[in-house]
LUMPA-8861 format. One record per residue (C-alpha): residue number from 1; residue in three letters; x, y, z. Coordinates in steps of 0.02 Angstrom, whole numbers. Example, Ala and Ser with C-alpha at 12.3 -4.5 7.8 and 13.67 -1.06 7.14 Angstrom:
% LUMPA-8861
@i: 1 aa: Ala east: 615 north: -225 up: 390;
@i: 2 aa: Ser east: 684 north: -53 up: 357;
This chain:
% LUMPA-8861
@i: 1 aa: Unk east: -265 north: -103 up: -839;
@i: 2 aa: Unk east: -331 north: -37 up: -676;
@i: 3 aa: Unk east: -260 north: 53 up: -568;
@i: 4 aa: Unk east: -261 north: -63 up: -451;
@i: 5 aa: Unk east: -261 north: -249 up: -469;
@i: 6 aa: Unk east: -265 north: -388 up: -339;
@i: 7 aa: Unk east: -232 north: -575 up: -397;
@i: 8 aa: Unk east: -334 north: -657 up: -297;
@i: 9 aa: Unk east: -245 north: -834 up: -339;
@i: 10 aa: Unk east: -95 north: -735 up: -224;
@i: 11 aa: Unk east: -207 north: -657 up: -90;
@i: 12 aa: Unk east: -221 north: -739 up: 68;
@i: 13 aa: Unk east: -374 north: -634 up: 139;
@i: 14 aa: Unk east: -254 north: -584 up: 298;
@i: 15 aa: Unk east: -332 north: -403 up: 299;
@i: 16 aa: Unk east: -169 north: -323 up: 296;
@i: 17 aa: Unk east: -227 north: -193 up: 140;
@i: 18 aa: Unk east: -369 north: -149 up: 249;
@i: 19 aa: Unk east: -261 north: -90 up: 375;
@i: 20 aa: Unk east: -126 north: -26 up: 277;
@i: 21 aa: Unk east: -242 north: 108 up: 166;
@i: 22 aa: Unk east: -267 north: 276 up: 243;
@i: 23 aa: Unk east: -403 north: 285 up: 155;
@i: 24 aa: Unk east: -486 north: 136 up: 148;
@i: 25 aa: Unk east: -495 north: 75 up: -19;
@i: 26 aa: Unk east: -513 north: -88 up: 19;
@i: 27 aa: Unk east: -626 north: -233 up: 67;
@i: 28 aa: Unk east: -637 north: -409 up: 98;
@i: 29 aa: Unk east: -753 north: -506 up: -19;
@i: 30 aa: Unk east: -876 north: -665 up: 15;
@i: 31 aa: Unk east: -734 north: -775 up: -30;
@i: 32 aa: Unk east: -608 north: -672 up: 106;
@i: 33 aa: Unk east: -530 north: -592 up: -54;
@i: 34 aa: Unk east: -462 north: -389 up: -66;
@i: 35 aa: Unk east: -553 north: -290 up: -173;
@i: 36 aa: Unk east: -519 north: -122 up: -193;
@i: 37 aa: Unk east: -718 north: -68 up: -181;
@i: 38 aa: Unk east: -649 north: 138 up: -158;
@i: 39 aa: Unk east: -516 north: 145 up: -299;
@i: 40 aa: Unk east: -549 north: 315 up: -331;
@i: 41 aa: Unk east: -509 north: 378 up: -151;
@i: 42 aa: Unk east: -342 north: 298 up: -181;
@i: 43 aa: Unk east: -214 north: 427 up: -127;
@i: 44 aa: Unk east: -70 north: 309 up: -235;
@i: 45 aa: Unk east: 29 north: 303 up: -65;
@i: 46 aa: Unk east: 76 north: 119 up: -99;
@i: 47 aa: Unk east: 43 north: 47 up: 79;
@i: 48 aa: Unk east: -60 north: -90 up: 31;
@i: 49 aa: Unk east: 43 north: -125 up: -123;
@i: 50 aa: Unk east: 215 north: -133 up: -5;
@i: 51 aa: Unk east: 125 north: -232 up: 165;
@i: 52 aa: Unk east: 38 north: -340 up: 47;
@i: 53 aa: Unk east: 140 north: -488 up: 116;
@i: 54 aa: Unk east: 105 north: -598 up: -58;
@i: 55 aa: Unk east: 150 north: -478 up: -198;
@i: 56 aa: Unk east: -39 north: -486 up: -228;
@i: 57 aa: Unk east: -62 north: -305 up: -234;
@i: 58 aa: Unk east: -37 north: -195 up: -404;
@i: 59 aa: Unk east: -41 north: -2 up: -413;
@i: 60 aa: Unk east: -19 north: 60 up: -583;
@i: 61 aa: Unk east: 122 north: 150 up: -622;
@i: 62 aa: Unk east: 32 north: 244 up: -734;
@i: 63 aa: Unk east: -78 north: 363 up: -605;
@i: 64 aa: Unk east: 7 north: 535 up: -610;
@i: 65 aa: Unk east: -53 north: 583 up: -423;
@i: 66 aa: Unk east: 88 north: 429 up: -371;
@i: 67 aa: Unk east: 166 north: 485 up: -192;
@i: 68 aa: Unk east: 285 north: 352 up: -206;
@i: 69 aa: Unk east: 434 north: 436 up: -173;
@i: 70 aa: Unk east: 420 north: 513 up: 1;
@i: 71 aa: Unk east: 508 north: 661 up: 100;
@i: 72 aa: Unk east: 600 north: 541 up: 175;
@i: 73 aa: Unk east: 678 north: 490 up: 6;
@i: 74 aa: Unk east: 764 north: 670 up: -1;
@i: 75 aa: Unk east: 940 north: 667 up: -58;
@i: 76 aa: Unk east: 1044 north: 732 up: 102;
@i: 77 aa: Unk east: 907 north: 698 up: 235;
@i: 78 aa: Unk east: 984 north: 617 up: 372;
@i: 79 aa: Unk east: 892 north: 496 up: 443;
@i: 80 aa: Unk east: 1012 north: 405 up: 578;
@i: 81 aa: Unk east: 924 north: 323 up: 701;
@i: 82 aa: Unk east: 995 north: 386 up: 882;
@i: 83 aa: Unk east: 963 north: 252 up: 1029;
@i: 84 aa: Unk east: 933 north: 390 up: 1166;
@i: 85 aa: Unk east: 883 north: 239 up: 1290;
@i: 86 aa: Unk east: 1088 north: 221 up: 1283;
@i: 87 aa: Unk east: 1114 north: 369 up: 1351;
């Protein structure tokens, strides 16, 4: 399996991979299809996997550099959002 696989009978061609990668990983092919041309620069952040707005995007669970879980998914980090414009 690669480690990242498109189904291009799900992608649309909207582009939104190409924004979503940091690194950009990705292009659009002759037929307005992703392809990840950079798969090695992949930093495994899952962007393009979680904006893909088909499910057309697959990163392989199986890449040991995965930064899928996030600071932000520390236990006890408090995150509350605080409207200051209501203040």
């Amino acid at each position: 399996m690669q480690p990242i696989a498109v189904n291009w009978e799900k992608c649309k061609g909207c582009g939104l991979c190409l924004l979503a990668c940091p690194v950009d990983v990705f292009r659009l092919n002759e037929h307005n299809k992703a392809v990840p041309v950079f798969a090695d620069d992949c930093h495994v952040c899952h962007q393009c996997e979680d904006d893909c707005p088909t499910g057309a995007i697959h990163i392989a669970h199986t890449i040991t550099s995965s930064r899928k879980a996030s600071i932000y998914d520390q236990p006890g980090l408090d995150l509350t959002f605080v409207d200051w414009s209501a203040k």
